[in-house]
PyMOL Python script that loads the backbone (N, CA, C, O; Angstrom):
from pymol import cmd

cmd.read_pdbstr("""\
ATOM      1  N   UNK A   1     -18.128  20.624  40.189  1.00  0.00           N
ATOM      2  CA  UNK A   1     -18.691  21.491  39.161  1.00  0.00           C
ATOM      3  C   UNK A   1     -19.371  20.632  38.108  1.00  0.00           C
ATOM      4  O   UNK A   1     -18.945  19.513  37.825  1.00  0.00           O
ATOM      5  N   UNK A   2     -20.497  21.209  37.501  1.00  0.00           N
ATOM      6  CA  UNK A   2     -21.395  20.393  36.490  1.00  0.00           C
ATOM      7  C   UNK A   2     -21.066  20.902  35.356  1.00  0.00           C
ATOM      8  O   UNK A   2     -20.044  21.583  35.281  1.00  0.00           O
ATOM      9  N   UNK A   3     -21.725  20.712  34.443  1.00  0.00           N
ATOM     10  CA  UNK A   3     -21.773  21.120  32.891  1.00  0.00           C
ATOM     11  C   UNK A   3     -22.512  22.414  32.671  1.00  0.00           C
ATOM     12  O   UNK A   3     -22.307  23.387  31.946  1.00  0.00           O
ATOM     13  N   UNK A   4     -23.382  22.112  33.491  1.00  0.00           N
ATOM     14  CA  UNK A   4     -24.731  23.603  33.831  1.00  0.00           C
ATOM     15  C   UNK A   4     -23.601  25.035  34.277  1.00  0.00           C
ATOM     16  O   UNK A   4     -23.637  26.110  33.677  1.00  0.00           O
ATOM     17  N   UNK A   5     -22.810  24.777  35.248  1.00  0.00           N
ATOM     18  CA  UNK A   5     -21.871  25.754  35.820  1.00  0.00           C
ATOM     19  C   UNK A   5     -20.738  26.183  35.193  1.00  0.00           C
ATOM     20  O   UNK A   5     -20.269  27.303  35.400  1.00  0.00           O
ATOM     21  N   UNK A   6     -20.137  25.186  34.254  1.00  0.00           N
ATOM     22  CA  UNK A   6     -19.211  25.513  33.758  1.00  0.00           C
ATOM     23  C   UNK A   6     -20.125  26.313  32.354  1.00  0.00           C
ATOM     24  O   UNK A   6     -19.529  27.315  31.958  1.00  0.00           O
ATOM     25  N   UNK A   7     -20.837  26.146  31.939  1.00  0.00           N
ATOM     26  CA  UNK A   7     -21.624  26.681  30.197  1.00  0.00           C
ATOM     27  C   UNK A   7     -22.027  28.090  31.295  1.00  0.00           C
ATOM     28  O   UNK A   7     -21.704  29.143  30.744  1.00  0.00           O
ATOM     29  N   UNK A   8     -22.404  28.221  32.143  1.00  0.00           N
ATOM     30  CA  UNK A   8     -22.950  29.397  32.442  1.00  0.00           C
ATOM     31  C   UNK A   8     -21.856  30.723  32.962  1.00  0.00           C
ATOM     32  O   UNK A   8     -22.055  31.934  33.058  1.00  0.00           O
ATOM     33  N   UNK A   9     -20.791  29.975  33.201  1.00  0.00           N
ATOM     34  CA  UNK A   9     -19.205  30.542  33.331  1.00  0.00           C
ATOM     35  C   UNK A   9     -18.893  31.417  31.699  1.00  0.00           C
ATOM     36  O   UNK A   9     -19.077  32.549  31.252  1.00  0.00           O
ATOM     37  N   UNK A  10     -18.422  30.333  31.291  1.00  0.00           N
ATOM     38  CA  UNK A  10     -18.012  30.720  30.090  1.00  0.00           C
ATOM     39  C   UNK A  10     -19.186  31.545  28.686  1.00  0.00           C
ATOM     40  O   UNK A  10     -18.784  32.153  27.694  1.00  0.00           O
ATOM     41  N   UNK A  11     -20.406  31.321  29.017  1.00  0.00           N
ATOM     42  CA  UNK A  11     -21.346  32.264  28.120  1.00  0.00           C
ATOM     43  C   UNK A  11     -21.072  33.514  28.854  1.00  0.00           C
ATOM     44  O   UNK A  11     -21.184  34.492  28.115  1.00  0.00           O
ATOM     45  N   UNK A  12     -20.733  33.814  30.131  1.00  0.00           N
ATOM     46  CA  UNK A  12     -20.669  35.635  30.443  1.00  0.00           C
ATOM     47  C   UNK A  12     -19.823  35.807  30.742  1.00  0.00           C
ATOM     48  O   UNK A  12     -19.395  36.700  30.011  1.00  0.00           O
ATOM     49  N   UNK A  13     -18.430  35.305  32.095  1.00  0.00           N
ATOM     50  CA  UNK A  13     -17.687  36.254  32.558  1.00  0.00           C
ATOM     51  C   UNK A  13     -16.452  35.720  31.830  1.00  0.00           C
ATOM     52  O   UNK A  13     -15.400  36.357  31.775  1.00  0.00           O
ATOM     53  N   UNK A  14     -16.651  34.402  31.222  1.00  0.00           N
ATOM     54  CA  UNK A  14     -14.945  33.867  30.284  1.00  0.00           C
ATOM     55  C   UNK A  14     -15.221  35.021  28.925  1.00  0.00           C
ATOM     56  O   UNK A  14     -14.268  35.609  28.415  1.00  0.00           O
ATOM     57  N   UNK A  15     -16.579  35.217  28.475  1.00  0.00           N
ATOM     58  CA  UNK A  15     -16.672  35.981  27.185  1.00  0.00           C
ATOM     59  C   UNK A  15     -15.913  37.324  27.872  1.00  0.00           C
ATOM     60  O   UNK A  15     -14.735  37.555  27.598  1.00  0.00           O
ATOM     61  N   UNK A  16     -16.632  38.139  28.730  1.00  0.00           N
ATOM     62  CA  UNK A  16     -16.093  39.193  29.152  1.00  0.00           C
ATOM     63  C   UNK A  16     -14.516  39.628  29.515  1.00  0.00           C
ATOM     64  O   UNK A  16     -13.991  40.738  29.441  1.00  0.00           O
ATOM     65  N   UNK A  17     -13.898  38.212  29.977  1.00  0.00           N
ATOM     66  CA  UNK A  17     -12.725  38.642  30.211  1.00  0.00           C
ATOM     67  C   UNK A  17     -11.836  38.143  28.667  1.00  0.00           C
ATOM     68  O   UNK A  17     -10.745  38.660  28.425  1.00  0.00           O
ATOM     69  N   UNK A  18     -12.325  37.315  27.906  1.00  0.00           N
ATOM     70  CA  UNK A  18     -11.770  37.324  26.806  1.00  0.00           C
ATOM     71  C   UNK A  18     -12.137  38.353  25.732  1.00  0.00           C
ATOM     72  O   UNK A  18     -11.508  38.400  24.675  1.00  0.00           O
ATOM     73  N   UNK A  19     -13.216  39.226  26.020  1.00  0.00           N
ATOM     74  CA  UNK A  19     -13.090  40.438  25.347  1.00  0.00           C
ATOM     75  C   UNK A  19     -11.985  41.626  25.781  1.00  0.00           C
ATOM     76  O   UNK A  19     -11.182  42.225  25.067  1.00  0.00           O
ATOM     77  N   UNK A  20     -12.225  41.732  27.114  1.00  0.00           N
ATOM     78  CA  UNK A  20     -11.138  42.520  27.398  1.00  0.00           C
ATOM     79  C   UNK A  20      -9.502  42.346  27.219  1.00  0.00           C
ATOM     80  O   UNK A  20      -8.635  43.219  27.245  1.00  0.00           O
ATOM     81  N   UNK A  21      -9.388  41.024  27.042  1.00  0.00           N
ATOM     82  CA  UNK A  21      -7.799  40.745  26.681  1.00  0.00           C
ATOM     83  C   UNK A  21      -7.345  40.981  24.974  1.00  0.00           C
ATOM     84  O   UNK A  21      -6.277  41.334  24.474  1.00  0.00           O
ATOM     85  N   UNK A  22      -8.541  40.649  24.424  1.00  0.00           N
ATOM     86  CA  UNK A  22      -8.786  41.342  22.702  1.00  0.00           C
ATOM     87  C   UNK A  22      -8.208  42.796  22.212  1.00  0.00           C
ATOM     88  O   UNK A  22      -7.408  43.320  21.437  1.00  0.00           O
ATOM     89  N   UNK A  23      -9.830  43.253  23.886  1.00  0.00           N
ATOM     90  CA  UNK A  23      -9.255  44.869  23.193  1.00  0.00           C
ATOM     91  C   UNK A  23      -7.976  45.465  23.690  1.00  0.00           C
ATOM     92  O   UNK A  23      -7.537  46.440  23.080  1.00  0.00           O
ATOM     93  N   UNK A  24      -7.312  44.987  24.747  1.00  0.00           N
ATOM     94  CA  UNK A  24      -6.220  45.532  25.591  1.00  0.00           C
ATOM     95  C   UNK A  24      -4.988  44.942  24.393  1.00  0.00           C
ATOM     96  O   UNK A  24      -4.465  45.838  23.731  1.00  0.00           O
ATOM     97  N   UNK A  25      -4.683  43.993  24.205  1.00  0.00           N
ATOM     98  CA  UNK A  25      -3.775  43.404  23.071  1.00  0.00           C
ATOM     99  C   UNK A  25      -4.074  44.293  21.649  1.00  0.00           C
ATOM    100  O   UNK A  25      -3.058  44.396  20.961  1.00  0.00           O
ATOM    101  N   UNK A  26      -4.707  44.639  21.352  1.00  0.00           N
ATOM    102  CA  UNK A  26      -5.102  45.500  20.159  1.00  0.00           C
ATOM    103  C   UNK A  26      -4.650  46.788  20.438  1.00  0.00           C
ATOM    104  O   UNK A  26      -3.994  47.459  19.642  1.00  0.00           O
ATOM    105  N   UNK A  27      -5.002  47.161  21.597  1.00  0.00           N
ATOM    106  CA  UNK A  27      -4.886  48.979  22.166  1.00  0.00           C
ATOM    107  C   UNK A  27      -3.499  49.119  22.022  1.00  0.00           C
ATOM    108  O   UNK A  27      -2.910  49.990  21.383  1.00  0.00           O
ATOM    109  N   UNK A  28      -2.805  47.759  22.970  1.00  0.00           N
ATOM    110  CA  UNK A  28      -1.164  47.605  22.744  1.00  0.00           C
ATOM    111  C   UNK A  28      -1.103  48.120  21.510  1.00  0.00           C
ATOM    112  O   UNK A  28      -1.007  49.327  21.293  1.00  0.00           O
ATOM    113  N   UNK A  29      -1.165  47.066  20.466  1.00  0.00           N
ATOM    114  CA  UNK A  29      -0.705  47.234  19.502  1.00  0.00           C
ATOM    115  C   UNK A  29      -0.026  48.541  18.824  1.00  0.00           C
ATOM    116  O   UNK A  29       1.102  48.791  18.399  1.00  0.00           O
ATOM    117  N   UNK A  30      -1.499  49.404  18.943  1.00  0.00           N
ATOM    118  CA  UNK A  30      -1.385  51.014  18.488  1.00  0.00           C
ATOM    119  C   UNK A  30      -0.644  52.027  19.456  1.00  0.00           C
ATOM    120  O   UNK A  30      -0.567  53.246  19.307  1.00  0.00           O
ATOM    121  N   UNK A  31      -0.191  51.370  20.332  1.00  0.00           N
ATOM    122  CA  UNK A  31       0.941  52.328  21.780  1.00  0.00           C
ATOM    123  C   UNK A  31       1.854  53.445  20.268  1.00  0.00           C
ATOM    124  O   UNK A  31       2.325  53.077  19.192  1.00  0.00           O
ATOM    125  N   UNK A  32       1.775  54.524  20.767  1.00  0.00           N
ATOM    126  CA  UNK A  32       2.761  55.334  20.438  1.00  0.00           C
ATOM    127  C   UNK A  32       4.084  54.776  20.477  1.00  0.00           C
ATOM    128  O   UNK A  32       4.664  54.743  19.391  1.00  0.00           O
ATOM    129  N   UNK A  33       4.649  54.364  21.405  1.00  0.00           N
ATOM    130  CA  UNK A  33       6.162  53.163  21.446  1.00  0.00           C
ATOM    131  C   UNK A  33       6.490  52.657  20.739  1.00  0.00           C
ATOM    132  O   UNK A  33       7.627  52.601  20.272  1.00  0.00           O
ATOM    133  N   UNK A  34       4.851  51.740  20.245  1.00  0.00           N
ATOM    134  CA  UNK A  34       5.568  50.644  18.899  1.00  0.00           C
ATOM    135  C   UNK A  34       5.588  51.013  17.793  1.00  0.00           C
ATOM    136  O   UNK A  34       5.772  50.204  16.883  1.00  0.00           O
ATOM    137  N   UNK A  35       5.386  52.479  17.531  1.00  0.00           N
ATOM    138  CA  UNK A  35       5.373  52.930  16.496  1.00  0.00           C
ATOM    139  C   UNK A  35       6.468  51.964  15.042  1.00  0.00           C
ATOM    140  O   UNK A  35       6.338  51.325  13.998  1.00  0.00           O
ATOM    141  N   UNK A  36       7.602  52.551  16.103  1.00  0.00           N
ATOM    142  CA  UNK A  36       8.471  51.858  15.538  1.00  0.00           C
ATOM    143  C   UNK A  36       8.622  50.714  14.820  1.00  0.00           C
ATOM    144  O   UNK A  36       8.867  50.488  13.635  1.00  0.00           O
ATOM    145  N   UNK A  37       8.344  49.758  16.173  1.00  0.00           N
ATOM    146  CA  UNK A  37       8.811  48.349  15.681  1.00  0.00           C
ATOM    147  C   UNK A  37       7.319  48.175  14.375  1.00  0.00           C
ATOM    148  O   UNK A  37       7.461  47.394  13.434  1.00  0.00           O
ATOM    149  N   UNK A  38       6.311  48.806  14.495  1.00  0.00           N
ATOM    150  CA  UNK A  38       5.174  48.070  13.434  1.00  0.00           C
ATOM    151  C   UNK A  38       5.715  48.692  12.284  1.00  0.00           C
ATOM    152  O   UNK A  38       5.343  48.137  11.250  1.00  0.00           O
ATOM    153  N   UNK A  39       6.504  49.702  12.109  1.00  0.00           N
ATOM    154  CA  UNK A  39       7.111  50.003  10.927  1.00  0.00           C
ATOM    155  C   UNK A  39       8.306  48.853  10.225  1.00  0.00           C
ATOM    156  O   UNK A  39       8.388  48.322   9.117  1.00  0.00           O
ATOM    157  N   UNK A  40       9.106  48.790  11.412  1.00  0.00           N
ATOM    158  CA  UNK A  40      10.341  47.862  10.902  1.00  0.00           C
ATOM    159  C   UNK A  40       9.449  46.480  10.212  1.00  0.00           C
ATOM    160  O   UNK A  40       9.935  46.091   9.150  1.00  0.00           O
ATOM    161  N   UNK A  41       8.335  45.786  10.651  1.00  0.00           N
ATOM    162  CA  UNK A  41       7.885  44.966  10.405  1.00  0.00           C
ATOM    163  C   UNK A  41       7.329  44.995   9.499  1.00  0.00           C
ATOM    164  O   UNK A  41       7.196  43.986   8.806  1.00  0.00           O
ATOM    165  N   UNK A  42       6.712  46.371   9.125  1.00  0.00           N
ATOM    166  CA  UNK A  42       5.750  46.270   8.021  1.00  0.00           C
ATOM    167  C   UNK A  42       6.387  46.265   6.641  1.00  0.00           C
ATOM    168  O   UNK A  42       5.865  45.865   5.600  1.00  0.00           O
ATOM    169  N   UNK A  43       7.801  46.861   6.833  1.00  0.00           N
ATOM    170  CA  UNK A  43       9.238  46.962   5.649  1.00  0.00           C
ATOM    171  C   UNK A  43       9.609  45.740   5.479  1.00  0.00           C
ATOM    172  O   UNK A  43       9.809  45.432   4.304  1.00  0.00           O
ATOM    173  N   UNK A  44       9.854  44.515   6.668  1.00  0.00           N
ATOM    174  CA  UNK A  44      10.638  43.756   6.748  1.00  0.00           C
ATOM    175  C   UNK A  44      10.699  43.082   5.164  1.00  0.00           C
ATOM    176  O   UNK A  44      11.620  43.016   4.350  1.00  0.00           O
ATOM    177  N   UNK A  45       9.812  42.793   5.139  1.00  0.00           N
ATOM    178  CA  UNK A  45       9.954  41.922   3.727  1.00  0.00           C
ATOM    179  C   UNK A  45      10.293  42.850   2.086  1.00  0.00           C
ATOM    180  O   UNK A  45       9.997  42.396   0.980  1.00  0.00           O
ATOM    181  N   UNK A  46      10.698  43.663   2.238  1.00  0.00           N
ATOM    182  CA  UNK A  46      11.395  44.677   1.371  1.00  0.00           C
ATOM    183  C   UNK A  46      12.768  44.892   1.662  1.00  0.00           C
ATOM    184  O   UNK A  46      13.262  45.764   0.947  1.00  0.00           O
ATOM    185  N   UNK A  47      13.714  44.261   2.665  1.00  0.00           N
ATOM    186  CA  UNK A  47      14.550  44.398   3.020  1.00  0.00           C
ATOM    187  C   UNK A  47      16.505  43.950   2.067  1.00  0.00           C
ATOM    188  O   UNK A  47      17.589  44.479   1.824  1.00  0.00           O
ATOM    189  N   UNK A  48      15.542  42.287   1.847  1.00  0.00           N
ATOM    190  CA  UNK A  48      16.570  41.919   0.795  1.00  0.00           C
ATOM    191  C   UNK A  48      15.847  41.794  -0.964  1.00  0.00           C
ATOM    192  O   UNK A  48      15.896  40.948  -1.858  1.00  0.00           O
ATOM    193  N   UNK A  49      15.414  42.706  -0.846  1.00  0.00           N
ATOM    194  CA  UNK A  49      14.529  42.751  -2.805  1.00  0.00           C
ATOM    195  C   UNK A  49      15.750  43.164  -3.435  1.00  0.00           C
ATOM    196  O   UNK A  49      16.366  44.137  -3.000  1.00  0.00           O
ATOM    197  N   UNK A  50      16.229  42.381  -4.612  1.00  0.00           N
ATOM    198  CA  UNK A  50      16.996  42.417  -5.342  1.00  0.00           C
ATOM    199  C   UNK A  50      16.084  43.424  -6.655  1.00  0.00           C
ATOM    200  O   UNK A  50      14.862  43.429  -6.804  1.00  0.00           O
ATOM    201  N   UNK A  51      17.203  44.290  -7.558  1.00  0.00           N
ATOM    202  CA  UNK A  51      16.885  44.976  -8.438  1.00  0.00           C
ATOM    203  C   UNK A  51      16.586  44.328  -9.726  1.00  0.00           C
ATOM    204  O   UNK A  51      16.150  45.185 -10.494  1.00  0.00           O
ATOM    205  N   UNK A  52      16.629  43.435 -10.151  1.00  0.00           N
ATOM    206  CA  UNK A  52      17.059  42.695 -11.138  1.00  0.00           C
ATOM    207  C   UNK A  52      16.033  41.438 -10.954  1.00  0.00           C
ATOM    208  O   UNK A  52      16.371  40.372 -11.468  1.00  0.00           O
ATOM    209  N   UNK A  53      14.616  41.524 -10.141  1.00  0.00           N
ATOM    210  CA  UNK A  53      13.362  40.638 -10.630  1.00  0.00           C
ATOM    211  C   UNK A  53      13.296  39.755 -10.015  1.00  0.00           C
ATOM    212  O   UNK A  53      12.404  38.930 -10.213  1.00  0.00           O
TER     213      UNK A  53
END
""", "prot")
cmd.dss("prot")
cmd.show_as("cartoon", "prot")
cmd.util.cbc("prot")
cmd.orient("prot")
């Protein structure tokens, strides 16, 4: 493999499949399922807040 083959790889079908792993990891994200856990996470750091400053 040359330099020519590998640049012509990665300008279309590495972009393409690294777009699709973007949007599929993102889509995850918003699953009805994780509803949950993106809540627990989004609290987490409110968890040990003391009253007193």
């Amino acid at each position: 493999m040359n330099y020519h083959l590998l640049r012509e790889f990665a300008d279309s079908w590495a972009l393409i499949i690294m777009t699709g792993l973007f949007l599929a990891l993102i889509g995850w994200a918003f699953l009805p399922r994780n509803r949950e856990a993106n809540r627990r996470a989004a609290h987490s750091i409110f968890e040990n807040e003391n009253d007193n400053g």
